[in-house]
Residue frames relative to the residue before (quaternion, step in Angstrom):
aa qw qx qy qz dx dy dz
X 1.0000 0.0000 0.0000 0.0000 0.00 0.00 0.00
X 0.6327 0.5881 -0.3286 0.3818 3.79 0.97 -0.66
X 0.5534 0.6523 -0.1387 0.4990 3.10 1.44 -1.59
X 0.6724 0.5776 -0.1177 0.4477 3.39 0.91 -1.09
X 0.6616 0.3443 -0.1832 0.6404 3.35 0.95 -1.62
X 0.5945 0.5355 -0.4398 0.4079 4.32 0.45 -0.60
X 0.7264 0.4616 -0.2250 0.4568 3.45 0.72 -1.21
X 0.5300 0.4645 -0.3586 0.6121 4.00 1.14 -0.07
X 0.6359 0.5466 -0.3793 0.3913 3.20 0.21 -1.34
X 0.8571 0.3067 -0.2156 0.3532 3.49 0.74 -1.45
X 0.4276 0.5919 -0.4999 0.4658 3.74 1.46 -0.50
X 0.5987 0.5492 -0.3730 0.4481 3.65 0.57 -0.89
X 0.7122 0.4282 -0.3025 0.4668 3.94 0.20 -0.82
X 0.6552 0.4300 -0.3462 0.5158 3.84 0.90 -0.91
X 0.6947 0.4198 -0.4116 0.4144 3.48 0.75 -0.81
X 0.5125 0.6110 -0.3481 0.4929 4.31 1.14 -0.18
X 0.5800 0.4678 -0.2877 0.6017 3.52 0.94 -0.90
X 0.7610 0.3818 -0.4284 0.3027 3.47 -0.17 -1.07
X 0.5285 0.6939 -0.2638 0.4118 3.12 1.46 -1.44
X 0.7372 0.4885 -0.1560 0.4400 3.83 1.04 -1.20
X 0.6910 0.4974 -0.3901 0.3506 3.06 1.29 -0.35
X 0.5436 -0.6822 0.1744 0.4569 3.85 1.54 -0.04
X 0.6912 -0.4823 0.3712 0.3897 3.42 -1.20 -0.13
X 0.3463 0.6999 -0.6087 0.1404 3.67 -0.07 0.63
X 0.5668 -0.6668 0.4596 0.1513 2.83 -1.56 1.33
X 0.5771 -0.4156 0.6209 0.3298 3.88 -1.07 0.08
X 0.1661 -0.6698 0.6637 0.2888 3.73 -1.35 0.80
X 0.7476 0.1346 0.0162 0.6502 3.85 0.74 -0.26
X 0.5590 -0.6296 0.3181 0.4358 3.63 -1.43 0.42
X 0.7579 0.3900 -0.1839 0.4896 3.79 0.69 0.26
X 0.6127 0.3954 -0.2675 0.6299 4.07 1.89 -0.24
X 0.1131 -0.8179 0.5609 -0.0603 3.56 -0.50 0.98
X 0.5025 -0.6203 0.5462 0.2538 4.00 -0.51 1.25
X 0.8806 0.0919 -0.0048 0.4649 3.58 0.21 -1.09
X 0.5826 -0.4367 0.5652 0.3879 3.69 -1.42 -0.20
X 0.5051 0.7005 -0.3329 0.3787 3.64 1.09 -0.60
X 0.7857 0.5476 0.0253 0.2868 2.37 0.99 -1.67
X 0.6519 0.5219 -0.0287 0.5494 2.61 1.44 -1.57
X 0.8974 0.1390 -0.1854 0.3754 3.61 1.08 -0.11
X 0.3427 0.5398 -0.6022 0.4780 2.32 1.33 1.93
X 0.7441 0.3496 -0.4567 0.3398 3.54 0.42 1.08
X 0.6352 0.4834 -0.3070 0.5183 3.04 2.00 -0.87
X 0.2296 0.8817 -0.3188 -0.2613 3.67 -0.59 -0.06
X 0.2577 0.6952 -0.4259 0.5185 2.59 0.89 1.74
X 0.5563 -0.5028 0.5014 0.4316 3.89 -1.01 0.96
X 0.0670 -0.7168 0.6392 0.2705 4.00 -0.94 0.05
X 0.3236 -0.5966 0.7250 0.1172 3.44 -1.42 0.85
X 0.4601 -0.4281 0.7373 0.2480 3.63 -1.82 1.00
X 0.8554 -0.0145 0.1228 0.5029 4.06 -0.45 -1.13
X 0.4741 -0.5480 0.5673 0.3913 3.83 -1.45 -0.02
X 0.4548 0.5744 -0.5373 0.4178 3.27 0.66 0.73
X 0.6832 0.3257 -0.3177 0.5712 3.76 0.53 -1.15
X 0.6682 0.5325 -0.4630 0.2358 3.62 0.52 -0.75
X 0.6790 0.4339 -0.3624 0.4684 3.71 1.54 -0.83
X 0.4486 0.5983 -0.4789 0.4598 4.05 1.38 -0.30
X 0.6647 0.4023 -0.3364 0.5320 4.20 0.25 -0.92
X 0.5299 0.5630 -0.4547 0.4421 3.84 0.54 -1.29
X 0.7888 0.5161 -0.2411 0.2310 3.29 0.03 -1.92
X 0.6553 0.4821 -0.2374 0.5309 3.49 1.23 -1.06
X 0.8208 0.2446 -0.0031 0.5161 3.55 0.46 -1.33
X 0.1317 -0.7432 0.6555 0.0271 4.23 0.85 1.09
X 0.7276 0.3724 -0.4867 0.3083 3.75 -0.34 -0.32
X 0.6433 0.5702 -0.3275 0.3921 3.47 0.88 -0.44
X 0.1939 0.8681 -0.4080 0.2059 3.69 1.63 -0.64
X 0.7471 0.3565 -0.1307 0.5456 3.75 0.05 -1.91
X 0.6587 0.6345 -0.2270 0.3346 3.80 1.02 -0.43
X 0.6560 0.5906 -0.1788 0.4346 3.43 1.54 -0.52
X 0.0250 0.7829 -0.6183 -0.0649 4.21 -0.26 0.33
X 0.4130 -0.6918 0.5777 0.1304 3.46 -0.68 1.08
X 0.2442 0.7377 -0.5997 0.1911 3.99 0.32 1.10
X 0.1462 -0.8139 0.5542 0.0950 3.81 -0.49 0.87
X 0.6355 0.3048 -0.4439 0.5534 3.41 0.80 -0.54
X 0.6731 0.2016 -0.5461 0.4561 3.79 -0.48 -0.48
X 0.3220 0.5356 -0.6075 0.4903 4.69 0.30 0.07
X 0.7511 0.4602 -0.2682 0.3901 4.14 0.00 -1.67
X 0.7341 0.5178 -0.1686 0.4057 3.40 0.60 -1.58
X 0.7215 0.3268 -0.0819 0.6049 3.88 1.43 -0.79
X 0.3742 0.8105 -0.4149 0.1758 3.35 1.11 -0.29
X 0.4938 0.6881 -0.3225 0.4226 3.72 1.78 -0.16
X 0.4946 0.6650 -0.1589 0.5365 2.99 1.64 -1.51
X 0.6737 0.4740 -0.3607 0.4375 4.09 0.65 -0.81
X 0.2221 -0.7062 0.6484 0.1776 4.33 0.62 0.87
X 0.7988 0.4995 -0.1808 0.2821 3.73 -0.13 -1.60
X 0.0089 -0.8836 0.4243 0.1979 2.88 1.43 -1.26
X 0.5658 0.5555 -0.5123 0.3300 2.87 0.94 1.81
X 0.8401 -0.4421 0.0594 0.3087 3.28 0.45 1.86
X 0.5784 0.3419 -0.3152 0.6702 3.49 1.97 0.55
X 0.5090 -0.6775 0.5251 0.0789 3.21 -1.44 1.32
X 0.8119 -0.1345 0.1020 0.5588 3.64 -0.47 1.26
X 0.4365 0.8161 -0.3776 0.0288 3.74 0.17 0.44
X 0.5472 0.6273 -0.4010 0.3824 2.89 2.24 0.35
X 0.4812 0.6192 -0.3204 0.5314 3.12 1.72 0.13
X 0.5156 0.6374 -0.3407 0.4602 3.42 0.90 -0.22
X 0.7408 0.4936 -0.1544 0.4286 3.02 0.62 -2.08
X 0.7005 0.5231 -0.3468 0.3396 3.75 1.33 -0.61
X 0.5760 0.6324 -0.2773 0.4375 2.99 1.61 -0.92
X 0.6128 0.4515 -0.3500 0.5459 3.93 1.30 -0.72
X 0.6097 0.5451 -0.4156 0.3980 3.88 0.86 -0.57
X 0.5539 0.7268 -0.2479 0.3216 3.24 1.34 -0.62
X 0.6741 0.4561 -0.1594 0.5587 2.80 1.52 -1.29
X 0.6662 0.5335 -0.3224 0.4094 3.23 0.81 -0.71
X 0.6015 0.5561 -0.3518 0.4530 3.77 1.72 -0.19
X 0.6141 0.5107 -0.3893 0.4587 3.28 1.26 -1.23
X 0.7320 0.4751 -0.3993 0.2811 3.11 0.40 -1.88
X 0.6990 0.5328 -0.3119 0.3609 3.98 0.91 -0.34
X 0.5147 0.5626 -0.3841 0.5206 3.36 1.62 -0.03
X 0.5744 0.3491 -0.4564 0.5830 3.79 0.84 -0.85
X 0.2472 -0.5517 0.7754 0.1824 4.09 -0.06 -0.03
X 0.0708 0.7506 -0.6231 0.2082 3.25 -0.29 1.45
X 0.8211 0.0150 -0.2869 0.4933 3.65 0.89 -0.07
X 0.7175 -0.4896 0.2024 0.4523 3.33 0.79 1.44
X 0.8807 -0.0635 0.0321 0.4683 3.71 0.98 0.30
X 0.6574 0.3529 -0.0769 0.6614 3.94 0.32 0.18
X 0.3540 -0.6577 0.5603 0.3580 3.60 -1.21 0.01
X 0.3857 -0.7426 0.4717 0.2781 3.83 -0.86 0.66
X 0.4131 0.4369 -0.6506 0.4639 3.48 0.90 0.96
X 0.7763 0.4073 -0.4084 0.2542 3.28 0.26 -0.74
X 0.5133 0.6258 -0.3616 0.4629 3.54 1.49 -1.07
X 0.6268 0.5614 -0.4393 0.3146 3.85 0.05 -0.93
X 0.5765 0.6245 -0.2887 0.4408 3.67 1.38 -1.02
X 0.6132 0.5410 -0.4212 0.3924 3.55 1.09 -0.56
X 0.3511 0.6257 -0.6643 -0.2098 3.01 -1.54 -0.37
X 0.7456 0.2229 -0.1499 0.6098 3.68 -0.90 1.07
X 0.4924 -0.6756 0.3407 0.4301 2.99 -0.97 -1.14
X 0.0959 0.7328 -0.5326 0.4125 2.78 1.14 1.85
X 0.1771 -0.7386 0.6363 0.1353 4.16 -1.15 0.51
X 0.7339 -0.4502 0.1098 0.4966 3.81 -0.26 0.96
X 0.8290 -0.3285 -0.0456 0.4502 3.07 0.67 2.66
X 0.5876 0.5846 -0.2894 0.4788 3.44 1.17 0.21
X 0.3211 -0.7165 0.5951 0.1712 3.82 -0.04 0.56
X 0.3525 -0.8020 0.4808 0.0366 3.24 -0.69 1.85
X 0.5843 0.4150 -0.3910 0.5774 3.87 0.83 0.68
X 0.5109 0.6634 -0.4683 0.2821 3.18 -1.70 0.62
X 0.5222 -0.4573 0.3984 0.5996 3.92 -0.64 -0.08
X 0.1689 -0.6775 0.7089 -0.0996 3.25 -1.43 1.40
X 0.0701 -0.7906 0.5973 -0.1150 3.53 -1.04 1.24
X 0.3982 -0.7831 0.4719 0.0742 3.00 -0.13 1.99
X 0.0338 -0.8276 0.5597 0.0260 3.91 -0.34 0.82
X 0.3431 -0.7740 0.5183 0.1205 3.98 -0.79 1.06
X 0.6308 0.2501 -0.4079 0.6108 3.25 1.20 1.35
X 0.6512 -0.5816 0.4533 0.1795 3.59 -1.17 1.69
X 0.6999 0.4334 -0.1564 0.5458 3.76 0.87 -1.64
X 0.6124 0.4357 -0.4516 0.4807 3.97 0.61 -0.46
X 0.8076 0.3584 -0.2866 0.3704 3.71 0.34 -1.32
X 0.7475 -0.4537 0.3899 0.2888 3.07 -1.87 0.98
X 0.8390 -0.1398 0.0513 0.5233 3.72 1.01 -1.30
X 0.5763 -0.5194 0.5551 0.2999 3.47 -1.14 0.88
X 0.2548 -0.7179 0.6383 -0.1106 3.89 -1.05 1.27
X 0.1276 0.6085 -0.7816 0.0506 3.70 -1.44 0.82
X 0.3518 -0.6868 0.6358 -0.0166 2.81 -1.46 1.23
X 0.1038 -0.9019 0.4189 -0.0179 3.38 -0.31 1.37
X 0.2987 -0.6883 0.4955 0.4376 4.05 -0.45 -0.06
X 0.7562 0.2619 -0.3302 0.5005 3.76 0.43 -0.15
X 0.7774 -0.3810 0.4748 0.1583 2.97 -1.75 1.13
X 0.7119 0.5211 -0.1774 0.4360 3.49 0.49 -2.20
X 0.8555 0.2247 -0.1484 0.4423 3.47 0.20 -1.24
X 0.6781 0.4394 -0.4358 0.3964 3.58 0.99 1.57
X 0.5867 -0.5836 0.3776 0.4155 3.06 -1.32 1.05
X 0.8478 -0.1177 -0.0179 0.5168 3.99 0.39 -0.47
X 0.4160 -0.6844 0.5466 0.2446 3.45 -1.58 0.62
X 0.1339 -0.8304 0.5402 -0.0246 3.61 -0.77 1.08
X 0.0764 -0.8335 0.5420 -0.0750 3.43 -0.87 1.04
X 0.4966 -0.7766 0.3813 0.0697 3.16 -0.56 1.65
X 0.3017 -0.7455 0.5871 0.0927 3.66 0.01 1.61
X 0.3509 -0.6813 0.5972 0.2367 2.97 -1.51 -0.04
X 0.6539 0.2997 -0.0943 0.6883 3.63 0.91 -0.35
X 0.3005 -0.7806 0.5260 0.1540 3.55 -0.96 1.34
X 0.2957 0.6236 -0.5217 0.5016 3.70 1.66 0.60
X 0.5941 0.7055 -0.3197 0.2173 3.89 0.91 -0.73
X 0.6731 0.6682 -0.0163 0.3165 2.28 1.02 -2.23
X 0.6887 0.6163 -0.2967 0.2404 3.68 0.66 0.33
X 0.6116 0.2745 -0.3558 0.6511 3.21 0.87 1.74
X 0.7043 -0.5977 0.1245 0.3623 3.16 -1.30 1.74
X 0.8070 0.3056 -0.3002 0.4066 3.26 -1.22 0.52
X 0.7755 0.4547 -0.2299 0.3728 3.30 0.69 -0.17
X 0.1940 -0.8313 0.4898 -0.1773 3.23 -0.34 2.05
X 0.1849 -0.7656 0.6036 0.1239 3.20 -1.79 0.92
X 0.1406 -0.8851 0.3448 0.2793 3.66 -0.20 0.23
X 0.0405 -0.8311 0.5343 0.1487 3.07 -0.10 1.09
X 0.6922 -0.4867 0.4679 0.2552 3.43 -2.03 0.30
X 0.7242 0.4631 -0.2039 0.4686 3.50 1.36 -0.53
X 0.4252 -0.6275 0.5988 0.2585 4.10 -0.42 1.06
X 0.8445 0.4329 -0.1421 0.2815 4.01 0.38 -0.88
X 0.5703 0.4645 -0.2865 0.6139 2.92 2.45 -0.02
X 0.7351 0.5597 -0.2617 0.2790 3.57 1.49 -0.16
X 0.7174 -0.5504 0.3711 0.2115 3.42 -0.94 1.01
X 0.7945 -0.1193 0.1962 0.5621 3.35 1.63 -0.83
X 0.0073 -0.7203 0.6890 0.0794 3.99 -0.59 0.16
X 0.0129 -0.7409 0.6669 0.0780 1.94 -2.36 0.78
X 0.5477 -0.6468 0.4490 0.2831 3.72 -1.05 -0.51
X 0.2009 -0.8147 0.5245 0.1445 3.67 -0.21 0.15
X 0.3692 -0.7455 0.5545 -0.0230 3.32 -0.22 1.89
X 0.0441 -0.7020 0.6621 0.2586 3.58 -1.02 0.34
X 0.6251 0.4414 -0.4256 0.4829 3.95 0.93 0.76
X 0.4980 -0.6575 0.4974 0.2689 3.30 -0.70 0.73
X 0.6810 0.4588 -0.2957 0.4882 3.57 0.84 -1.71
X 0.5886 0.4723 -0.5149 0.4067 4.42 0.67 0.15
X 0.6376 0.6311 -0.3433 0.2780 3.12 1.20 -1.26
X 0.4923 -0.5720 0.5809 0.3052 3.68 -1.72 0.61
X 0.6761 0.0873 0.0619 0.7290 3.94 0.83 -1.03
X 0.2600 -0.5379 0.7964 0.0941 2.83 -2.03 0.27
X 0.0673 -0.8038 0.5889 -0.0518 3.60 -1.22 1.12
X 0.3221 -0.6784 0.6410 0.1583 3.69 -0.80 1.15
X 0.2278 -0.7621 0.5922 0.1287 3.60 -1.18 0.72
X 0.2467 -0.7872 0.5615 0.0650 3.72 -0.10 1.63
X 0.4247 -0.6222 0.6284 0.1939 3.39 -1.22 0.75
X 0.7874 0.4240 -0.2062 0.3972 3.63 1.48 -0.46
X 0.1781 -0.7937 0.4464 0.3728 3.98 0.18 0.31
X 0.5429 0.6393 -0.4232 0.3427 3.54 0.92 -0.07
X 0.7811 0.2669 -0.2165 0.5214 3.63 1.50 -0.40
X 0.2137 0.7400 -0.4964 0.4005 3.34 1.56 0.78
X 0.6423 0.3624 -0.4683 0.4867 4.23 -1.24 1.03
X 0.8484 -0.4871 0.1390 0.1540 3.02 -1.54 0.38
X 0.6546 -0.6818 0.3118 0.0971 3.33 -0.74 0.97
């Protein structure tokens, strides 16, 4: 029944957002003036080829089930691609899913955290990846394995992490080296200044004994 009442709760929020994004018209039944526009019929990320769709997949796995490989409407909107990397309007997308991830944290539906993001856990593993290890902080969202908020309380994060000094440390949850190299690291990320973009949220412990999950 929770599951049930979360998953309404959230069709409801996506269907507010769309509603918020405004009334734009179609220029034709398949060329659209705006992203607005355009996703109010598609609702799905669009991919030019299953190539960019598995390149975005690859960075951003939660979005996976989210992606429809349409090249001609890709051709017909292809203005609509800013980045010009083979997905149609998807930073607008990505807000509309952050969205959910705010509401779905305002009903505190799993007593703390948003349960899109919690489901991703298991242990102290992050969708199958073991959160500890040399960690390489990347200054682009789309390069890094995961999106990162830095929090001041402990309570309102998914895990506490403590900064080793030696990457021989690093070998149990929470406990991170940063290295300078992307090819020596266990994992990257990005540092979000919004929580509701972020995949996890992490509390920085001064202690390694109280470093892991939350």
């Amino acid at each position: 029944m929770k599951s049930t009442t979360t998953r309404n709760r959230l069709l409801v929020a996506i269907g507010i957002a769309l509603i918020l994004l405004g009334s734009q018209t179609p220029v034709n039944a398949r060329g659209f003036s705006t992203c607005n526009a355009l996703m109010k019929t598609y609702t799905n990320f669009i991919a030019r080829s299953k190539a960019d769709k598995d390149s975005f997949a690859s960075a951003h796995p939660a979005y996976a089930n989210q992606i429809a490989v349409k090249p001609k409407i890709y051709a017909q909107n292809v203005k609509l691609d800013v980045d010009q990397d083979g997905l149609l309007c998807e930073e607008e997308w990505e807000g509309i899913l952050n969205l959910t991830k705010a509401l779905d944290l305002m009903f505190n539906t799993t007593g703390g955290g948003s349960s899109l993001v919690k489901s991703e856990w298991s242990s102290c593993a992050f969708r199958g990846k073991n959160i500890w290890g040399s960690v390489y902080i990347s200054d682009s969202k789309y390069s890094a394995d995961y999106v990162v908020y830095e929090t001041s309380s402990r309570y309102g994060a998914d895990i506490s992490t403590f900064l080793e000094s030696s990457r021989y440390s690093a070998t149990s949850c929470g406990r991170w080296y940063l290295t300078s190299s992307r090819y020596s690291a266990d994992f990257t990320i990005y540092l979000t200044d919004s929580r509701y973009s972020a995949d996890f949220t992490i509390y920085l412990t001064d202690s390694r004994y109280s470093a892991g999950r939350n």
